[in-house]
N, C-alpha and C positions, 0 to 999 in steps of 0.2 A: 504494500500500500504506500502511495506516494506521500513524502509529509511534506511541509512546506517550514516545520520548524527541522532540525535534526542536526547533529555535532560536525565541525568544519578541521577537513584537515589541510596544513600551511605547508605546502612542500616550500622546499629552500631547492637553492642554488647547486648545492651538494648531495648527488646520486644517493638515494637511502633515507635523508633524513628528511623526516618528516615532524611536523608539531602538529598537537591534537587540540580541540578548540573545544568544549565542551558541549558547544551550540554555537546559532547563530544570529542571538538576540544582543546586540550587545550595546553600550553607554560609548556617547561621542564624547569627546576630549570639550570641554567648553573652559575658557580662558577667564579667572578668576572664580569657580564654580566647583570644577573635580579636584579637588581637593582629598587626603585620604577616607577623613569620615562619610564623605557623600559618595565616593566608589565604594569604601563599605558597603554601606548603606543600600545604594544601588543593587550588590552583588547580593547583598542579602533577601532583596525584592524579584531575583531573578535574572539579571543583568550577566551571561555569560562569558562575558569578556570587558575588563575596563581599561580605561587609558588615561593617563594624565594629561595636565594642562600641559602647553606648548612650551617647553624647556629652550630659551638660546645654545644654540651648537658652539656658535663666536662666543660669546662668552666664558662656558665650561674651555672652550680651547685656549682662549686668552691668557686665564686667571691661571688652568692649570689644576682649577678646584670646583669643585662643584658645590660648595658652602653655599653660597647667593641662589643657588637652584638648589637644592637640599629639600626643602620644605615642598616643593611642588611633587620632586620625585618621590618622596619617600612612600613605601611601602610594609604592609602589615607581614607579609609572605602568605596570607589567607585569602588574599584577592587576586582572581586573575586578573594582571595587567602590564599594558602595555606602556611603552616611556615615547613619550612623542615629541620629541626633535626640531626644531624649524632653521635652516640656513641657506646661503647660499654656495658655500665653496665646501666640496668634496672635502679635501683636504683637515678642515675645520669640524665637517662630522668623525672624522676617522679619528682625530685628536677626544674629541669629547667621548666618544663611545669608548676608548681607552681609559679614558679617567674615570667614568662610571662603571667600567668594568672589573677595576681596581678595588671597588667597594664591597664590601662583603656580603650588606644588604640588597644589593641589585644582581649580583653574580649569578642569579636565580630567573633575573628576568631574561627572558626568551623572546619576545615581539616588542623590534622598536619600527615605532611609525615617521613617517618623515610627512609633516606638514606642508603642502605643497596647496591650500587651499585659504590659508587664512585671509581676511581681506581688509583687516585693519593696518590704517596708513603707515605707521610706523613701524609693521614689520614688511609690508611690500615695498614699501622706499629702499630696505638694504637689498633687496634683489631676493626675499623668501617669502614664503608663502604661494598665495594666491599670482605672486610674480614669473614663479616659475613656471605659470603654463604658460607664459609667453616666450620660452626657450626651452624646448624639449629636450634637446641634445644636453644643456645643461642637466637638468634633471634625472633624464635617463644616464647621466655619467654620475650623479647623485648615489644613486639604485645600484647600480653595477659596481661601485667601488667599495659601497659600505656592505652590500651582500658578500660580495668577494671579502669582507673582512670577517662578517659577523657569523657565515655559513658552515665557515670550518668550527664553528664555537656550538652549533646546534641552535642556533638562533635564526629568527625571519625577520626581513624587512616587508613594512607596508607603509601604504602611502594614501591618504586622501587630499582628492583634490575636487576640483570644482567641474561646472558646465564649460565653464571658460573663463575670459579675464573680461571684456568690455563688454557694455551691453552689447546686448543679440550675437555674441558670440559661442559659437554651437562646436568646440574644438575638442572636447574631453573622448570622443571615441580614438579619434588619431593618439590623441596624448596618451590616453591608456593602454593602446596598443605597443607604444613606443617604451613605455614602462614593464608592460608584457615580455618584450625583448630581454627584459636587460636584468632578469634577476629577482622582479619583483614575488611576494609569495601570496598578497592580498591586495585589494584597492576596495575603497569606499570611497565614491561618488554620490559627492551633493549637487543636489539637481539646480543649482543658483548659482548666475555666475558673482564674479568678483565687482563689478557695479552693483547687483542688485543689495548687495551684502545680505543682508537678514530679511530684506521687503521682499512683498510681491508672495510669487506662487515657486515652489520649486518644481522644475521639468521632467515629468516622469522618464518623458521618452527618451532624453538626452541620456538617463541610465542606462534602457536598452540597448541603445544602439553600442552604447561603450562596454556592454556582456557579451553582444553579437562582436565587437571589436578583440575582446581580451580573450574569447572562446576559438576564435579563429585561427590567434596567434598562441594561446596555451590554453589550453582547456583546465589543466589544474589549478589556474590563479584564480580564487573565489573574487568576487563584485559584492560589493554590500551598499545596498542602499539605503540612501539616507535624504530627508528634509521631510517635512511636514506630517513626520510619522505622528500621530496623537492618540489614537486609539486604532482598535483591532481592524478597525475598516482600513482606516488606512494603509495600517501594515500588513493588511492581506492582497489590498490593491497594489503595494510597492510590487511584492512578491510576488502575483499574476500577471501584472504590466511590464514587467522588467524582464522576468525570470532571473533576477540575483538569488544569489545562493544564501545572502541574510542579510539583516538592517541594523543600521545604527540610530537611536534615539540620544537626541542631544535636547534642545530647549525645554521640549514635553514632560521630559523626567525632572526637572529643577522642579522642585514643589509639589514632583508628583513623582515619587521613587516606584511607587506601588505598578505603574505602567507596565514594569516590563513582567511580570505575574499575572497580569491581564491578560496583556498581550500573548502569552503564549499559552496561558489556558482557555482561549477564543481559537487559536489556531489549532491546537490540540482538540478541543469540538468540531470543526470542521473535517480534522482527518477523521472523527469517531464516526460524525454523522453524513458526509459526502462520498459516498462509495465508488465514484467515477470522474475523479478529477486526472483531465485531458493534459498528460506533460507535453504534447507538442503542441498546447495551445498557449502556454506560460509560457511568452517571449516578450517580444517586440510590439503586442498587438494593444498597448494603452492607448495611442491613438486611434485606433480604427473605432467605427461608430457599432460595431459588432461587439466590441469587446463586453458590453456589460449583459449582453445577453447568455454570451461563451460564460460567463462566469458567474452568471445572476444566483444560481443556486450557495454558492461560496463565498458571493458577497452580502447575502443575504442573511448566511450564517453568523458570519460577522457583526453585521450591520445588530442583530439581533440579540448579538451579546452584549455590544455594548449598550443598546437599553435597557437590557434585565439586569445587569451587573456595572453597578458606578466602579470607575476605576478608584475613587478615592474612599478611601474608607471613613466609618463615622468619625466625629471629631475629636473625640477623645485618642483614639487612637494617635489621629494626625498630631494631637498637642504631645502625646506621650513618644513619638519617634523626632518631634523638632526638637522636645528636651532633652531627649537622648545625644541627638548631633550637634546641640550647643556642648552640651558636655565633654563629647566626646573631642569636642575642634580645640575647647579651653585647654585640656588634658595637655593635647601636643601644644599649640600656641602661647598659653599663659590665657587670663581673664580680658586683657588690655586689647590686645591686637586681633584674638578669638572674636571678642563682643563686635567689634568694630568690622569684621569680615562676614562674621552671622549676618549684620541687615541686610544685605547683599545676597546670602541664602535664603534668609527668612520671606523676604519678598513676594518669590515666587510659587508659596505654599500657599498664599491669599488673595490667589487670579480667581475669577468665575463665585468670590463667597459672597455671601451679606456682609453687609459694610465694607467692603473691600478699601475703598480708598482710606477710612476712617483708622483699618488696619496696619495697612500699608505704609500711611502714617506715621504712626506710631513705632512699627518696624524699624522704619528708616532711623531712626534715632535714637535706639534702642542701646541702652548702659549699665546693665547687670541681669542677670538670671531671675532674682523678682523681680524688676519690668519686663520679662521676658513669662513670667508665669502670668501678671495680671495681663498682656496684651491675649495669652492663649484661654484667657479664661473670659474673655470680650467673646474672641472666637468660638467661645464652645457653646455661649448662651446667647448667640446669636444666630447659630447654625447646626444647632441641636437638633432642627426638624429635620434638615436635608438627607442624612443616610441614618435609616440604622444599623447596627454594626452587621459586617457579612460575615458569613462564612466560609467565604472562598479562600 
């Protein structure tokens, strides 16, 4: 029986080795957000695979230390994840991944990703990110050098990138392909180019055509789709429209960990209750005006979980896991600089509630653990009616 969730294996560079992934639901790297407590957290909610925020390559290579990135990288050894990298000279990854490889606490990490998609100013100005689809050759010499390092260690490179760089630019099948060549062991493709940043809609189709592109060229480099995943609909429509092999949720999960539990106990109904899901109709076919008919049964499945089943659980719970991840961030941080990066977490737990702004609020300026209990107790007796507790 075909699934549409199921475990992701990374081949590398080096005949033989291979890395096992345990699925293929996994947490996007988001910049000031993934943090250890909140991949926890994540991984704890379902989240098969995590990634840190975007670490300077040039930097770690500079210093010679990874002290000033320290705190981003660090790891429990009870989360799968991934160390995400952003630069532009070859040279400069191969120095950092040396330095953290020195470390006794990362010695263990096996998938580093190379940021090739970020679209904020200051890191595309030095020539990374979202910059580097606009030089392949550079990129793909990116991929080839640091695989050819890291391969012989039992380690995979991966890389996310975008649709393109300028508006209406539609480049990411060529670029992925060109990645394909050179070593790569994974790609996730956000369907938004580098102008659109975070606006608009992300491009289903621009991900197929880049699965039809990296299929072509290597059949074993999985595709993972990513943008606008928010519930089970969604992530069953990436996975029909695409045919990626899994997805990454980024934005959806900030305030809302519980997503990726959802999301794969809706997809895991679907295998239970779809007895005839067509694998040569999971490709390319998001645009065509057939598609929802092909798939009406599958998406309907979906569509139907997420009404019977809120992804967010009742309030109390929500207040009793945000106390949890204050705590847990003070623990590593101290109270001082914990408190002050919390509002910034806590924000995104109070999208879609009652009083949201009045919360929000209050959030945003938030300076000890009780003001952090009287804003969740605003919360809970204001939004007491909306779920009550599940069982899921």
């Amino acid at each position: 029986m075909f699934a549409l969730i199921h475990p992701l294996t990374l081949s590398t560079a080096t005949v033989g080795r291979q890395l096992h992934v345990s699925g293929n639901v996994w947490l996007a790297p988001v910049a000031g957000s993934t943090n250890l407590p909140l991949r926890r957290l994540a991984f704890e909610q379902g989240a098969d695979l995590t990634c840190t925020e975007l670490v300077s390559a040039r930097s770690i290579a500079m210093t010679g230390s990874i002290e000033a990135s320290r705190r981003y990288l660090r790891n429990d050894g009870t989360t799968p994840t991934a160390i995400q990298l952003f630069g532009s000279e070859p040279d400069e990854f191969l120095r950092a991944l040396e330095i953290i490889l020195t470390q006794d606490e990362f010695r263990a990490t096996r998938i580093f990703d190379i940021n090739m998609g970020c679209p904020v100013p200051k890191v595309v100005k030095t020539g990374a990110g979202a910059a580097l689809m606009l030089d392949p050759e550079r990129a793909a010499t990116i991929v080839r050098r640091t695989a050819d390092f890291l391969t012989p260690l039992g380690c995979a490179v991966t890389a996310k990138v975008r649709r393109g760089f300028h508006a209406g630019d539609n480049t990411v099948a060529e670029f992925t392909r060109r990645l394909a060549q050179s070593g790569i062991s994974a790609i996730t493709v956000h369907g938004r180019t580098r102008a659109q940043m975070y606006s608009g809609t992300a491009d289903i189709g621009c991900i197929a055509e880049a699965v039809s592109a990296v299929r072509s060229e290597n059949p074993a480099v999985p595709v993972i789709g990513n943008g606008d995943i928010r519930n089970a609909a969604s992530a069953a429509r990436m996975f029909l429209a695409t045919g990626c092999d899994g997805i990454m949720i980024g934005r959806a999960a900030l305030g809302n960990p519980w997503i990726f539990t959802h999301v794969k106990a809706a997809l895991a109904e679907i295998k239970r209750t779809v007895t005839d899901i067509d694998c040569t109709k999971i490709s390319s076919q998001g645009r065509n005006a057939d598609f929802a008919n092909e798939h009406a049964e599958i998406l309907a499945v979906a569509t139907a979980y997420d009404r019977e089943n809120p992804i967010t659980p009742c309030p109390a719970v929500v207040s009793e896991t945000i106390i949890k991840l204050y705590r847990d961030m003070v623990q590593l941080d101290g109270n001082f600089r914990a408190t002050r990066e919390f509002r910034h977490v806590l924000l995104p737990f109070f999208r879609n509630t009652r009083s949201a702004a009045r919360l929000r609020n209050r959030a945003a300026r938030l300076s000890s653990e009780a003001e952090l209990a009287e804003i969740l107790e605003e919360y809970e007796r204001t939004n007491s009616n909306d779920n009550e507790p599940s069982e899921r």
